[in-house]
C-alpha positions in Angstrom: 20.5 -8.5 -13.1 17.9 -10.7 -14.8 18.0 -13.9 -11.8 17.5 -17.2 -14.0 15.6 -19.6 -11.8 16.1 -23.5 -12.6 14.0 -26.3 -13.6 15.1 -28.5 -10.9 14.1 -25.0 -8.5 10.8 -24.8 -9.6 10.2 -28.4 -8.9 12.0 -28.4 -5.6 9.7 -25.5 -4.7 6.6 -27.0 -5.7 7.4 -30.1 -4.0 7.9 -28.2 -0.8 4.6 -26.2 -1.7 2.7 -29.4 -2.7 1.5 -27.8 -5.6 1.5 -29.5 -8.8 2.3 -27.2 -11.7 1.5 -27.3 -15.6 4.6 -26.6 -17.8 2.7 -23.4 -18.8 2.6 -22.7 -15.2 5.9 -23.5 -14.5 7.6 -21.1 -16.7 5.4 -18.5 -15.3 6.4 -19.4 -12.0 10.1 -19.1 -12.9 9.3 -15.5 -14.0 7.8 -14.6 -11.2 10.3 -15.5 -9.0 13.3 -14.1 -10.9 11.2 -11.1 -10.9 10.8 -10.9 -7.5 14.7 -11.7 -6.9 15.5 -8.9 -9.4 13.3 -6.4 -7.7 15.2 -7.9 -4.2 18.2 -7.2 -5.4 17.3 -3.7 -6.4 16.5 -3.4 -2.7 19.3 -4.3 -1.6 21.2 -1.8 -4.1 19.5 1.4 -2.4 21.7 3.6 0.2 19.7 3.8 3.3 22.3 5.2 5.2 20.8 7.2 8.1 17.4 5.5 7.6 15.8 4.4 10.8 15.1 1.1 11.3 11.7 -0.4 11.6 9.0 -3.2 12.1 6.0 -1.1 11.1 5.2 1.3 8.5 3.0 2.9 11.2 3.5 3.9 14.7 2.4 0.6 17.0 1.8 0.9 20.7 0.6 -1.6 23.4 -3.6 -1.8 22.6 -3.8 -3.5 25.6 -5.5 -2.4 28.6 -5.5 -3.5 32.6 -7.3 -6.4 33.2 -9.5 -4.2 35.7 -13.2 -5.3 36.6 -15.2 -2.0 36.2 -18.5 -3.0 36.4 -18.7 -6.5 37.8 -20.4 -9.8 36.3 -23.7 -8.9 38.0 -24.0 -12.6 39.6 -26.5 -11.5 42.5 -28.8 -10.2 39.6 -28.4 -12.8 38.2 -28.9 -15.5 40.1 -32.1 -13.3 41.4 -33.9 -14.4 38.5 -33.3 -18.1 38.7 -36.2 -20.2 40.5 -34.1 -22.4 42.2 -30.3 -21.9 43.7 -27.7 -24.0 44.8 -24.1 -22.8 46.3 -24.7 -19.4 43.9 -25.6 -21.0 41.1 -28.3 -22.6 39.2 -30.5 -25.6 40.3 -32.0 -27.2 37.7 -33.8 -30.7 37.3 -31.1 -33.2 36.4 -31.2 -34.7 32.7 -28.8 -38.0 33.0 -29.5 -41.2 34.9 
């Protein structure tokens, strides 16, 4: 299959990646990605006929839960504690002039 990947690819890639390459680094990175492209297209050669398609490798269901209070904020024990109260909440001595 052996995908050849061009100069003027590498460059437009690392432009787009802001990455500024080496020569050495460039070939490498022209490897790489012909590797990767020949292992795609290897992929792409294998008969999944019958195969089930998917999103996950693993069974995913909804972690959520109701938004149910179950054992309140405890604001009247709270506000039991506090020396001074004002329209259920805190008084305290004001800081700004």
């Amino acid at each position: 299959m052996a995908n050849i990947i061009s100069d003027e690819t590498i460059e437009y890639v690392g432009i787009l990646a802001k990455l500024e390459l080496s020569p050495e680094e460039k070939e490498q990175a022209k490897k790489d990605m012909g590797n990767m492209l020949d292992y795609i297209d290897m992929l792409n050669g294998l008969d999944t006929e019958g195969v089930e398609p998917m999103s996950h490798v693993f069974p995913v269901h909804n972690v959520f839960r109701e938004d149910v209070v179950t054992n309140g904020d405890g604001h009247d024990a709270t506000l039991a504690n506090a020396p001074a109260q004002k329209d259920d909440a805190f008084k305290v001595p004001k800081t700004v002039e």
